[in-house]
C-alpha positions in Angstrom: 0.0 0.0 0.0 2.7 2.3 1.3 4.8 1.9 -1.9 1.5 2.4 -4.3 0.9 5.5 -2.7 4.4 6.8 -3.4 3.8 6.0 -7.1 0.8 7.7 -7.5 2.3 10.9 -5.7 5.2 10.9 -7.2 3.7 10.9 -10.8 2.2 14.5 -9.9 5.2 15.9 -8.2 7.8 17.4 -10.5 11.3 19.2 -9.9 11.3 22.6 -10.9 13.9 25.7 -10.9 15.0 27.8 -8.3 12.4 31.0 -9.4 9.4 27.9 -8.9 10.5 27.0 -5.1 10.6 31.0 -4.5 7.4 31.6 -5.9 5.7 28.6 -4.0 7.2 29.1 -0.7 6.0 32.8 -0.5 2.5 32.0 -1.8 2.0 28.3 0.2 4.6 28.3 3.1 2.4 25.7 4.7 2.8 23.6 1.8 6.1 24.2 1.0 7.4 22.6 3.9 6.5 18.8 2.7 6.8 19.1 -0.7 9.4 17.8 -3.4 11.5 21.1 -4.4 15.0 21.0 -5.2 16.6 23.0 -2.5 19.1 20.2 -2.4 20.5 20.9 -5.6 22.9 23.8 -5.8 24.2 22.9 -2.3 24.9 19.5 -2.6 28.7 19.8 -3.0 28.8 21.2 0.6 26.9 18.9 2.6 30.1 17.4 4.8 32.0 21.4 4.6 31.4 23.2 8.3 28.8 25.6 8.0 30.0 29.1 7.9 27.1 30.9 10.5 25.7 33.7 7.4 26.8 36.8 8.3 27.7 36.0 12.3 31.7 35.2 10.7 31.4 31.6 13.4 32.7 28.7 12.3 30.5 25.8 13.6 29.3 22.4 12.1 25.7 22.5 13.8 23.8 24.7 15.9 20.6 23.6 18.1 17.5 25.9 18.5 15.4 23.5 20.1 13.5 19.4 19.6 10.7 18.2 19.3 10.1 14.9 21.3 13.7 15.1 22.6 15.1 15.0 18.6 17.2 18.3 18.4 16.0 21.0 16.0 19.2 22.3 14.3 21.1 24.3 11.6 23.9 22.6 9.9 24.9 23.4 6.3 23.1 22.3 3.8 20.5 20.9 6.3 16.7 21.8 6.1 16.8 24.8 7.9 19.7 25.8 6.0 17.9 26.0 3.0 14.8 27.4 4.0 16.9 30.1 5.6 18.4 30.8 2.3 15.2 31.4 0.6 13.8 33.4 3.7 17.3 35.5 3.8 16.0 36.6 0.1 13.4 38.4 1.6 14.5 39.6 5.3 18.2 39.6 5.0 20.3 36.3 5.9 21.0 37.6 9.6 16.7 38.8 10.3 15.0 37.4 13.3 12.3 36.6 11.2 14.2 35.2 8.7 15.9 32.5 11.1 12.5 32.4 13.1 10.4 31.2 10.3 13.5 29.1 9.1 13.1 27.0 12.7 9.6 27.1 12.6 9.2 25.5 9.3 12.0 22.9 10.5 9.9 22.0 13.5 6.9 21.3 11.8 8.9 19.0 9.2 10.5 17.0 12.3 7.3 16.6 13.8 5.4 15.5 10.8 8.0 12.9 10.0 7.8 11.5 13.5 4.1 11.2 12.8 4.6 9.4 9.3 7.9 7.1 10.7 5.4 6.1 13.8 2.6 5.1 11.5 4.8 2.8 9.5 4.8 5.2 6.2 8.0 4.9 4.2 8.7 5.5 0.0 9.4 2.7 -1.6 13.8 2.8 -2.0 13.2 2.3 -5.9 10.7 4.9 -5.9 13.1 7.3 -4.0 15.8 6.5 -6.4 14.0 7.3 -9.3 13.5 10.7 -7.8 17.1 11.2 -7.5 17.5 10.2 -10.8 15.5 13.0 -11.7 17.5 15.7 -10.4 18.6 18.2 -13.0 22.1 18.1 -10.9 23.0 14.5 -12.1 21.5 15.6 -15.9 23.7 16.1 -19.2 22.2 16.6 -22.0 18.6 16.3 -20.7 19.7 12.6 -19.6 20.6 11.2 -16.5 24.5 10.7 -16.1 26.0 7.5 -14.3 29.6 9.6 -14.3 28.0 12.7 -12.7 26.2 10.9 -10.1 29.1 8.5 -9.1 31.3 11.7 -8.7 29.4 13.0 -6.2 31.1 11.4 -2.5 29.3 8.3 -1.1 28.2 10.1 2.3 26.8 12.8 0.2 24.8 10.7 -2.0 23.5 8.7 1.3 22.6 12.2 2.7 21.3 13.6 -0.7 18.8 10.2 -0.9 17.9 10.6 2.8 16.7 14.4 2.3 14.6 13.0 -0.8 12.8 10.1 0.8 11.9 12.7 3.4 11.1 15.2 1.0 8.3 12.9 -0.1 7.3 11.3 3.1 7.0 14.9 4.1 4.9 16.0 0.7 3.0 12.6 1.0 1.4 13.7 4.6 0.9 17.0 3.4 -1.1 15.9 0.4 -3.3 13.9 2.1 -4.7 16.2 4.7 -4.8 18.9 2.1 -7.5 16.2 0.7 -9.7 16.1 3.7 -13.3 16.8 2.3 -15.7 19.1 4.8 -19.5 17.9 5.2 -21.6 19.0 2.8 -23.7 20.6 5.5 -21.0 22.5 6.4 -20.0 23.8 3.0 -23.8 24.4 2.3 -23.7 27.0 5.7 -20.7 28.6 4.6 -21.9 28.8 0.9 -25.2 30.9 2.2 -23.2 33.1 4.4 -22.9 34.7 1.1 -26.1 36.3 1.4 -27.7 38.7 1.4 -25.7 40.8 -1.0 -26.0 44.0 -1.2 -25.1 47.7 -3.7 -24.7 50.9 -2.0 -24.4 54.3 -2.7 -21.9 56.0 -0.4 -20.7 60.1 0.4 -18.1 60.5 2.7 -17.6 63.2 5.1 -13.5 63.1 5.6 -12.1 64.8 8.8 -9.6 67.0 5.9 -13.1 68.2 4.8 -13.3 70.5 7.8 -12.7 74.2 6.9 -10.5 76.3 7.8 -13.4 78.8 8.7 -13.9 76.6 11.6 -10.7 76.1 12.3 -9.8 79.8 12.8 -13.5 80.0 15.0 -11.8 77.1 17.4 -8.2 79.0 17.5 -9.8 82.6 18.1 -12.0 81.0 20.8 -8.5 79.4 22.4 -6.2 82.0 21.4 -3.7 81.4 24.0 -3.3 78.1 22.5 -2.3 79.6 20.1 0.0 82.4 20.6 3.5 81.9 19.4 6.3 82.4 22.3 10.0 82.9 22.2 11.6 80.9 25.0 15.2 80.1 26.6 15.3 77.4 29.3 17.7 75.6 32.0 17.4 72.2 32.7 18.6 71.0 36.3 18.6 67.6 36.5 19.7 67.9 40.5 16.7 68.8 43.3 14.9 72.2 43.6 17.6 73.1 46.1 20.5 73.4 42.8 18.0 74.9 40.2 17.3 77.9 42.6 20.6 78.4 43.2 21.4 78.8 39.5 18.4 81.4 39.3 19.5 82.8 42.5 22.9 83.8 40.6 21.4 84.6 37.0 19.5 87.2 39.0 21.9 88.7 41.5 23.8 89.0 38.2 26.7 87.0 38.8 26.0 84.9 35.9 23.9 85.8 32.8 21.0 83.4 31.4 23.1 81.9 28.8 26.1 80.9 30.5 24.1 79.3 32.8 22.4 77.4 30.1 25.7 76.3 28.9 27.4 75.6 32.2 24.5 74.3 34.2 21.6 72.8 32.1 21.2 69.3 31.0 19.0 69.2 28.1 19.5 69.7 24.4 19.4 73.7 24.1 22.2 74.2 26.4 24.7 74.4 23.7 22.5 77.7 22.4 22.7 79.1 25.7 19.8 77.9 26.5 17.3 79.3 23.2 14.0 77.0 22.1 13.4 79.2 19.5 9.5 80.1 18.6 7.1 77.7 19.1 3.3 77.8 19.9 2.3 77.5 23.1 0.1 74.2 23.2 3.3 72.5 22.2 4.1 73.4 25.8 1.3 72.4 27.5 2.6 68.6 27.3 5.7 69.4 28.9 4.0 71.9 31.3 1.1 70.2 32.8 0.0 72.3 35.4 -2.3 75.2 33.7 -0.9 77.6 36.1 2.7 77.5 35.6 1.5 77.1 31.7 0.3 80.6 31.2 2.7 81.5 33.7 5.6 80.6 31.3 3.0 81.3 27.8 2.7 85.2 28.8 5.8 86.1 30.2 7.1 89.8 29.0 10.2 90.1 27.3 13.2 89.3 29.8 11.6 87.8 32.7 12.1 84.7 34.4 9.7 82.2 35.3 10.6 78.8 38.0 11.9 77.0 38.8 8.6 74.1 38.1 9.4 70.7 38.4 8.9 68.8 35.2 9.4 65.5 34.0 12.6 66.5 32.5 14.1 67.9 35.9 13.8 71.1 37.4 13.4 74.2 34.9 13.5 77.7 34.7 12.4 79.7 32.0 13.2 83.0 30.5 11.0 84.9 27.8 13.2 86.0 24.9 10.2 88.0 23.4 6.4 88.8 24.4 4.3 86.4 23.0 3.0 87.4 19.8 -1.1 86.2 19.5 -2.1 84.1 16.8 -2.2 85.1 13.2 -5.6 83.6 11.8 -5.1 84.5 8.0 -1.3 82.8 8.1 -1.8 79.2 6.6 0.7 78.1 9.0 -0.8 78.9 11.6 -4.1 77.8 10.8 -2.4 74.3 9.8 -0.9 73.7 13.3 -4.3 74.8 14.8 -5.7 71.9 12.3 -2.9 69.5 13.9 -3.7 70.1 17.3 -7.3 69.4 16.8 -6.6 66.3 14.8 -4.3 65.1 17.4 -5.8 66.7 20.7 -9.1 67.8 20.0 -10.6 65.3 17.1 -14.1 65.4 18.9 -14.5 68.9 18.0 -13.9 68.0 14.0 -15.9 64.9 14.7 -19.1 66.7 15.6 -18.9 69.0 13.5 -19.1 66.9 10.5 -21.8 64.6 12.4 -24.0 67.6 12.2 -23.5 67.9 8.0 -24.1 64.0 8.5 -27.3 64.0 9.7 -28.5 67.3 7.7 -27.8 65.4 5.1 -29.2 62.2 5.8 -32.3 63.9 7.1 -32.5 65.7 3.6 -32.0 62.5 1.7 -35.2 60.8 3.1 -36.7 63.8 1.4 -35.5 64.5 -1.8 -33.4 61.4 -2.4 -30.0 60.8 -1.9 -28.1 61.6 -5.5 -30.0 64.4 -5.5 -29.3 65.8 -1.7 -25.4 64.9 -2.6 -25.1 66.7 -6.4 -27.0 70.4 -3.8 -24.4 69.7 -0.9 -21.7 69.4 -3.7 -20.4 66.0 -2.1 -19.5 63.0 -4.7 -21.5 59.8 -4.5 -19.3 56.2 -5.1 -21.1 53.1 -5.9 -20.4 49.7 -5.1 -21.7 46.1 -4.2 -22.9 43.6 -4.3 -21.3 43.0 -1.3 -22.2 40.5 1.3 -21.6 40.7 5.0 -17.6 40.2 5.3 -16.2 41.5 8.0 -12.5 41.0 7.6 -12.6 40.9 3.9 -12.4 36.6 3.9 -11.2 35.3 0.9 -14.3 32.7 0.9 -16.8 35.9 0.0 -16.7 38.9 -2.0 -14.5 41.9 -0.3 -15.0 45.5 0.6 -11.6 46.2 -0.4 -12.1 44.7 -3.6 -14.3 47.6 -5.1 -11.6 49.7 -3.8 -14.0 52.4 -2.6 -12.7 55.6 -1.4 -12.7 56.5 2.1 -13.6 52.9 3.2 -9.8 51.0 3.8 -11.1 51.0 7.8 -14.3 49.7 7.2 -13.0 46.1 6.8 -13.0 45.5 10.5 -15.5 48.1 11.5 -18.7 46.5 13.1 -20.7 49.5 13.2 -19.9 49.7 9.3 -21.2 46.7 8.8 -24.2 46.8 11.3 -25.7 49.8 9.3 -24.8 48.6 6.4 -26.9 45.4 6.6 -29.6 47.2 9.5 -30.5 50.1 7.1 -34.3 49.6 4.5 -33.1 49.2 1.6 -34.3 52.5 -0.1 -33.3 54.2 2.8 -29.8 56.7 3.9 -28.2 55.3 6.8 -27.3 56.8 9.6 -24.0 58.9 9.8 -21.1 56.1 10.6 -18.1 57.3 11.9 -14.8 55.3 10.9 -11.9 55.7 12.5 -8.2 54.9 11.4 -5.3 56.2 8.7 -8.3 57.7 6.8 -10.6 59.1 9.2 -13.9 59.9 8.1 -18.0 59.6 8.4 -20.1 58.0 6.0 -23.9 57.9 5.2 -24.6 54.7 3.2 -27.7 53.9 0.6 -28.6 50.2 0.4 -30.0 50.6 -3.4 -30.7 46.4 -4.2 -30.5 43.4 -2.2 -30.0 39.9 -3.7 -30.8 36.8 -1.8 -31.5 34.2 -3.9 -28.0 33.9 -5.9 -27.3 30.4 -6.6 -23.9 31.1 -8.3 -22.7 32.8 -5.6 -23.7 30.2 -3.2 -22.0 27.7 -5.5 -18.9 29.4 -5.6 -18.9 30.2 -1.8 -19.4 26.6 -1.0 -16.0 25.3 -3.4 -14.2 28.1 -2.4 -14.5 27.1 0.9 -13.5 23.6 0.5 -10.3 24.5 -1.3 -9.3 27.3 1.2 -10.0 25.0 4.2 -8.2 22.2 2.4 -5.2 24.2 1.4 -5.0 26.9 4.5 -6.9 26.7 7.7 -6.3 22.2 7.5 -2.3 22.4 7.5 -2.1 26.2 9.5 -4.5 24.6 12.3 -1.8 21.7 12.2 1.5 24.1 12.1 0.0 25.6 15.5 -1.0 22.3 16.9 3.2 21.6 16.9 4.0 24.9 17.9 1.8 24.6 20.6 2.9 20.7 21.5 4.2 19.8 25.0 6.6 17.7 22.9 8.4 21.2 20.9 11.0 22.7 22.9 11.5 26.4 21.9 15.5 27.5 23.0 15.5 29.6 19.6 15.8 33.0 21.4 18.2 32.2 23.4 20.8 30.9 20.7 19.6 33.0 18.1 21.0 35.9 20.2 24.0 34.4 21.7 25.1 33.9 18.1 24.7 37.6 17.0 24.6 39.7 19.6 27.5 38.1 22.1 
């Protein structure tokens, strides 16, 4: 049985180049771990030379990262790991955690799975494995196999060249065959409907950027000390209260001036400009200077006065005003675009409302006098899309969000308000304003034009999909963290990894 088995795999498995094993392993890494490549080729005259260490300049003939069932889990040249390292180091660099992480990994779940095939008895027929040898391009001339070629090669290289095949395929044999486990039909049939309903929106999009700069300048003018820019020199003493008023005690009495104290005594990094922050507005000092009264303390100091010392996180400080505070210019674009960063940053409720207003007035409008309509008056552009199903997640069993691309919505994916209203809202009806949160920001009012729920193609293709992607990803990941989670894996891969290159 064991030897018919082989046959029939090994008429579907076939050696390719070195661009094929790259291309698999980054697509199907699961896979990729039992199956027949030819990573033994080009190494193959090195299998007995001592591993140089890539890039850690050691010396060493093996190097053990952990077991599995007591059996060490190591790199030696031209060993497993070794050659899934190399394709990894392709991507990461050859000395990248992630690189040598993934490497052991991988390694792991190859020892395991050939402990599970060796205990079960499973082992390629030795003609069958030979043929497989035979059909490495290495021992080819000419498109034929060469008898010279192959007898070159040393004895103990050969033995280890044929054991690293006969795993190969005990390896892609196992990995095959679970890849072929078949889910109930009932199951597939559940999965296949969870493709409906499916729905097409309209969509107008309310982005925080959208806010003017009419009501920015309202919110600074409001908060003008905010706002104001100051001209500040500070000492930093990184010694008690006790040494910072000493220092003020002698820029006062005169025996020292403000910047040779800030060069002689203050630890931060303006002491080398005697002590100068240059402008800067004052909420950038409201962070550093928690306390609102020693903030507009320091914020309206006149010109030449000295303020502390305050204890701050950065020690004890004592501040001098170079210039009077100047108050905020509201037509300067500058100005008005750090007033914009502080609200986005500090104050994103206050945008946030705002456009919840024009939301809802909007929404409220559309119920009205419909919803292309109420958007072409307000000026705001519509975007279609659908059908869409429920996917939160964007699985790859159903169709995606992402996949219509539609502005504004890369943080919907994983949004379950999104996907609440989406599916919530009559169809013929604006939803409610949703607010989405993430790299683009911004509130949305949807309009479920069409549901479908009797789609049999989709179902259909919902139901295979899900077979294949169960088969070919959750079967063998759900396996890969079985091992890794095993009481029979020991994990020492930290502590070697970073003995090697980092002692």
């Amino acid at each position: 049985m064991a030897e018919k088995k082989s046959e029939k795999h090994g008429k579907n498995t076939e050696i390719s180049g070195r661009s094929d094993i790259e291309r698999r392993f980054k697509q199907r890494p699961l896979i990729f771990i039992g199956t027949v490549l030819v990573l033994i080729i080009v190494i193959v005259a090195f299998v007995l030379v001592p591993a140089i260490v890539p890039g850690a300049g050691l010396s060493v003939s093996r190097l053990e990262f952990g077991a599995w069932d007591g059996k060490p889990v190591s790199y030696s040249a031209g060993g497993f790991f070794a050659r899934v390292l190399e394709l990894n180091s392709q991507k990461y660099g050859m000395n990248d955690y992630q690189a040598w992480r993934n490497a052991f990994e991988t390694t792991v779940e190859r020892t395991a799975i050939l402990d599970t095939m060796n205990r079960s008895g499973y082992t390629p027929s030795k003609p069958f494995v030979d043929k497989k040898v035979a059909e490495l391009p290495y021992f080819h001339e000419n498109g034929r196999f060469s008898a010279v070629k192959y007898n070159r090669m040393d004895a103990a290289a050969r033995m280890r060249l044929w054991q690293d095949m006969q795993n190969d395929l005990i390896v892609s044999t196992y990995n095959e065959d679970v890849s072929t486990i078949k889910t109930t039909e009932a199951e597939a049939e559940f999965i296949g409907r969870m493709a409906l309903p499916r729905r097409k929106f309209s969509m107008t999009a309310f982005p925080y950027t959208s806010y003017p700069d009419s009501e920015v300048a309202s919110y600074a003018s409001r908060n003008a000390d905010m706002f104001k820019t100051v001209y500040l020199s500070r000492i930093t003493v990184s010694g008690g209260r006790r040494e910072a008023q000493a220092v003020l005690d002698k820029i006062q009495s005169g025996e020292l001036t403000f910047e040779d104290a800030a060069r002689t005594q203050s630890d931060d990094d303006y002491s080398d400009r005697g002590g100068d922050t240059g402008a800067r507005t004052a909420f950038e000092l409201s962070a550093e200077i928690p306390d609102e009264e020693q903030w507009q303390t320091v914020i309206n100091l006149p010109r030449d006065e000295v303020a502390g010392p305050f204890e701050l996180s950065s020690g004890w400080v004592i501040f001098r005003a170079n210039e009077t505070s100047r108050p905020a210019n509201l037509q300067d674009s500058e100005t008005l675009d750090k007033a914009r960063g502080f609200l986005m940053d500090s104050e994103r409720g206050v945008i946030e409302d705002w456009l919840l207003t024009q939301a809802e007035n909007f929404a409220r409008e559309a119920r009205t006098t419909g919803f292309t309509g109420t958007a072409a008056d307000a000026n705001l552009e519509v975007h279609e899309f659908g059908a869409l199903p429920i996917n939160y997640g964007d699985s790859p069993l159903f169709t995606s969000l992402s996949s219509f691309q539609a502005p504004g919505l890369k943080d919907a994916v994983s949004d379950e308000n999104f996907w609440r209203a989406a599916f919530s809202t009559p169809v013929g009806e604006p939803s409610r304003p949703i607010v989405l949160s993430g790299a683009e920001s911004n509130i949305v009012v949807l309009y479920p034009g069409e549901e479908f729920t009797d789609e049999t193609d989709s179902v259909e293709s919902s139901k295979n999909m899900f077979s294949s992607w169960w088969a070919e990803n959750e079967t063998l990941r759900s396996i890969a963290a079985s091992i890794l989670a095993s009481d029979k894996f020991t994990d020492n891969f930290n502590d070697t990894y970073f003995r090697l290159f980092f002692n």
